[in-house]
N, C-alpha and C positions, 0 to 999 in steps of 0.2 A: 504493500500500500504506500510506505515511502517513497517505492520509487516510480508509483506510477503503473505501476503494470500491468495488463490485457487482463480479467479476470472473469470469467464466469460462475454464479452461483446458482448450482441444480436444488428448489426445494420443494416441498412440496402442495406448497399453496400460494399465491400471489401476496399475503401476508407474513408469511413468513419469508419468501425471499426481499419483499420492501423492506424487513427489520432489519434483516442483516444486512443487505448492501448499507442502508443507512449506516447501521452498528460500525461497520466498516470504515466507511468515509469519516468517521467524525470518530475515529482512533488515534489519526494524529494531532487532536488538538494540542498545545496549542498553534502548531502549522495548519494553516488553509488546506482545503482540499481541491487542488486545481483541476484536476481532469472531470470529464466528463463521467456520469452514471446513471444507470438508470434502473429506480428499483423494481420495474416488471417490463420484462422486454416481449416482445411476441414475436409471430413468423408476423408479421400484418403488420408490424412496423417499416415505416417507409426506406428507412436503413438496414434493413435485412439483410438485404443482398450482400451491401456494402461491407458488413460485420462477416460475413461469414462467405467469403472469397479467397482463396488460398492465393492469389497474384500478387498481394500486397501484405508488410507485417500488420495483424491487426493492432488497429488503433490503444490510445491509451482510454478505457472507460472499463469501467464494472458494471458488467449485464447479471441482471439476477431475472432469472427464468424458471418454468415450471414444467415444460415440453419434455420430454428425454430427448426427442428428436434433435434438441441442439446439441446433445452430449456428440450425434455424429456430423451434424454440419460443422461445429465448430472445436470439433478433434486437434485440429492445427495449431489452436491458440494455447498460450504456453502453462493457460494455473487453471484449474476446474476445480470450485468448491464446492462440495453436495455434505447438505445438509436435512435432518431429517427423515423422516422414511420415505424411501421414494414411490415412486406411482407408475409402475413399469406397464405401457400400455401401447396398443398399436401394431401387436408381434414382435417388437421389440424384443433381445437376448434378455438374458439377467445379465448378462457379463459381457458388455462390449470394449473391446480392446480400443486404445488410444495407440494409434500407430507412430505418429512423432508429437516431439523430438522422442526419443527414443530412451531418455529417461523415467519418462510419465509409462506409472505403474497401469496394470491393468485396472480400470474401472469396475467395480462390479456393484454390490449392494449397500456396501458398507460408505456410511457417511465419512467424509476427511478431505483432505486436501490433497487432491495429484497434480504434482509440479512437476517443473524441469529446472526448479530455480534452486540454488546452491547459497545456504545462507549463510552473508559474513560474519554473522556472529553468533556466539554459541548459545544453547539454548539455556535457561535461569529455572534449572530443575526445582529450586529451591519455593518458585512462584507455582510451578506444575504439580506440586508435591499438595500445596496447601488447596489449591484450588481442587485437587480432586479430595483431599482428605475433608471439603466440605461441601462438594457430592456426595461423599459417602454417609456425613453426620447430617445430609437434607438441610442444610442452612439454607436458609432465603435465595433467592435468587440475588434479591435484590443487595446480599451481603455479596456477596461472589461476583459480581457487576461491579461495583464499586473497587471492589480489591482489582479487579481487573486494567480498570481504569486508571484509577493509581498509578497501578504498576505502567500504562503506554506512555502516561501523561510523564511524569519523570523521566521513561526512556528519550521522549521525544525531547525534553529540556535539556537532557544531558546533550543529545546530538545538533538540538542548534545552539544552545549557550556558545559554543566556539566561532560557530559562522557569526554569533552577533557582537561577541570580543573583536572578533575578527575586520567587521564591519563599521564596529565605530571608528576601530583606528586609520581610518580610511576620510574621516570625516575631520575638514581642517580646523586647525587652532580658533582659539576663538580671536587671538590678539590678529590673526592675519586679515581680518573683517576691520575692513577700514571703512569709514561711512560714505565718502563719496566716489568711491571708486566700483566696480560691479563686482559683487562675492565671487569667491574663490568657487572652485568645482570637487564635489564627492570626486576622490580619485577612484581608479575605476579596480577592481574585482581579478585580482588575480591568482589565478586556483594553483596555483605551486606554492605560490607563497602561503598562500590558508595552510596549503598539506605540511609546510614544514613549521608553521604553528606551532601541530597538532600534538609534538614532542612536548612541548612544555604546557601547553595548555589547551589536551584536548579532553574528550570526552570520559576519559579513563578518572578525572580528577572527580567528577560527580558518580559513574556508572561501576559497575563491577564486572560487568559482564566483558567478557576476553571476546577476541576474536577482529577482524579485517576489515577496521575500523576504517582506512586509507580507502578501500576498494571500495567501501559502501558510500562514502563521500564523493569520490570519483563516479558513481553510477548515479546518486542523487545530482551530480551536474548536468548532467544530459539530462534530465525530468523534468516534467511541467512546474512543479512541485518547488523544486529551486528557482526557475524561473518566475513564477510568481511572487515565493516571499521574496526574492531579489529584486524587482521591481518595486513590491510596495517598502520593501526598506528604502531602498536610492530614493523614493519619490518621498515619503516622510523627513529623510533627512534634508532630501533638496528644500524643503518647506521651512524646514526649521535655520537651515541657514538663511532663507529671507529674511525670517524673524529677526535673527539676530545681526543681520545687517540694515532692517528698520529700525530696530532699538539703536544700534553704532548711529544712525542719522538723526535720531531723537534724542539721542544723548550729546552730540555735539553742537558749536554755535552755529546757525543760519545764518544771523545776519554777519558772521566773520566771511562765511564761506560765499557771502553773496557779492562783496566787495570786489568791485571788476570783472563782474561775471556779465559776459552778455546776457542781451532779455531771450534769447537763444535758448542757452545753458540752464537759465530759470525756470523756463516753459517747460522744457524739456524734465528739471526734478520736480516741477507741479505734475504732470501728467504721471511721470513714475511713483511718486507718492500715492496719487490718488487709486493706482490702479493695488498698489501694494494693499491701501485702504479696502478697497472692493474684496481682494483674495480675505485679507484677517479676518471680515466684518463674514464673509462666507463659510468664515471655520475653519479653512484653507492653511490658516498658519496661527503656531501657538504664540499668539502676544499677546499682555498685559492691556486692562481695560486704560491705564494710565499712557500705555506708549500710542495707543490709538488716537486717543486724548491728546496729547501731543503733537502727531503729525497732523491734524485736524489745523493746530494753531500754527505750525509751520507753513503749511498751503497756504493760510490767511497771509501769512508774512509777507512768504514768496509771491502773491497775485500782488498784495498789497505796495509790491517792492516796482511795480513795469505800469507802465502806461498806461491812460484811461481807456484809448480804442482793445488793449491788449486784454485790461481787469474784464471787458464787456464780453468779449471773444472768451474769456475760460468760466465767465459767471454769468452764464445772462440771465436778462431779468424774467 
């Protein structure tokens, strides 16, 4: 689910396979869930064909279905999870083979997960131990859900805490924010340097769990999944640096900086203020009710400061 991956799930009712794909998608919180899914798929959906074509890899989404029939359209694709009792119908075998990749065990009756996927890291018997020792004592569901949760939620914080160490140091000084000049730029993302981080401050420093920590980071690059938090982080940060290059302009003198400045140059930081005004006032960027406040009386300065054809043109009546 991390990384994205082609996933089918065989159950036996259109309710329970919507829980689970759901259940699914919203295991890596707190990472977004980028790819597409859908939690009851048919033959009668308009993208059938498209899913279940061996010419191309299939797509990244999670279909949860109830047909067996997909179990042989969709043999090619690389993770099949059947859950529940199934509903073998149609003439259908009880036991139909999965021919490639050539990992993926035979299919037959029995509920689980038939991959070809090789996991980097090892498994936390210690979580598997407790979880079934409270199937056995009939604990709540709802107690078992919970531990379960837990337990993703911390995995998942262990594996991006690094990428988001990683990320801020990327994000410029604050003294290098000079007020009249235009902020500096988030440098950009470079995945060699995250990997050699990952020695001193990777995911090992929160997790316990062993195993191919480098390789699972390197697969998450290629994923929708990175793609997305990597853009909504760049675009938060890029935000936050306006802010803080509003505040640098609210904090310094106007009428020093106005001194020999063409009505040019003027115009030109009324219209950029105002538009800064528009983005804050939209939520757009995290600024203080007083820096708002501020640039408000700077405009005034600035129109105040240039000619009467000029004050009419930026404020009319």
């Amino acid at each position: 689910m991390l990384l994205g991956e082609p996933l089918v799930v065989l159950a036996p009712s259109p309710a329970v396979s919507s829980e689970m794909v759901l259940a699914l998608t919203s295991c890596l919180q707190p990472l977004k869930f980028c790819c597409d899914y859908r939690p009851y798929f048919t033959v009668h959906d308009s993208e059938f064909k498209e899913f279940a074509t061996r010419t191309q890899a299939p797509p990244n989404v999670v279909l949860g279905v109830t047909n067996p029939f997909f179990i042989k359209t969709l043999q090619h694709w690389p993770h099949i999870l059947r859950v529940g009792e199934p509903r073998m119908s149609g003439g259908l075998p009880k036991q139909v083979k999965l021919k490639k990749p050539s990992r993926l065990k035979t299919l037959d009756t029995k509920p689980g997960l038939y991959t070809a996927y090789t996991a980097h890291l090892c498994r936390d018997k210690a979580l598997l131990r407790r979880l079934l020792r409270g199937l056995q004592k009939k604990r709540p569901a709802g107690v078992l859900t919970a531990l379960l949760r837990r337990h993703l939620l911390e995995l998942t914080q262990s594996f991006i805490i690094p990428l988001e160490h990683y990320m801020a140091s990327l994000m410029p000084l604050r003294k290098s924010i000079t007020p009249w000049k235009t902020p500096p730029q988030v440098r950009p993302f470079h995945q060699e340097d995250f990997l050699c981080s990952l020695e001193q401050a990777g995911p090992q420093l929160t997790c316990i769990l062993k195993g191919d920590w480098l390789g699972l980071y390197r697969r998450f690059f290629k994923s929708p999944h990175f793609d997305g938090w990597y853009r909504q982080r760049r675009k938060e940060m890029a935000h936050q640096l306006e802010a803080l290059h509003l505040e640098a302009i609210c904090e310094a003198n106007i009428e020093t900086w106005m001194k020999g400045k063409s009505e040019v140059e003027v115009v030109d930081l009324v219209l950029k203020l105002r538009e800064k005004l528009v983005r804050a006032q939209g939520h757009q960027l995290p600024v203080a009710a007083e820096t708002l406040q501020q640039a408000r009386l700077y405009i005034e300065t600035a129109i105040g400061s240039l000619p009467t054809d000029l004050q009419a043109v930026l404020c009319p009546p």
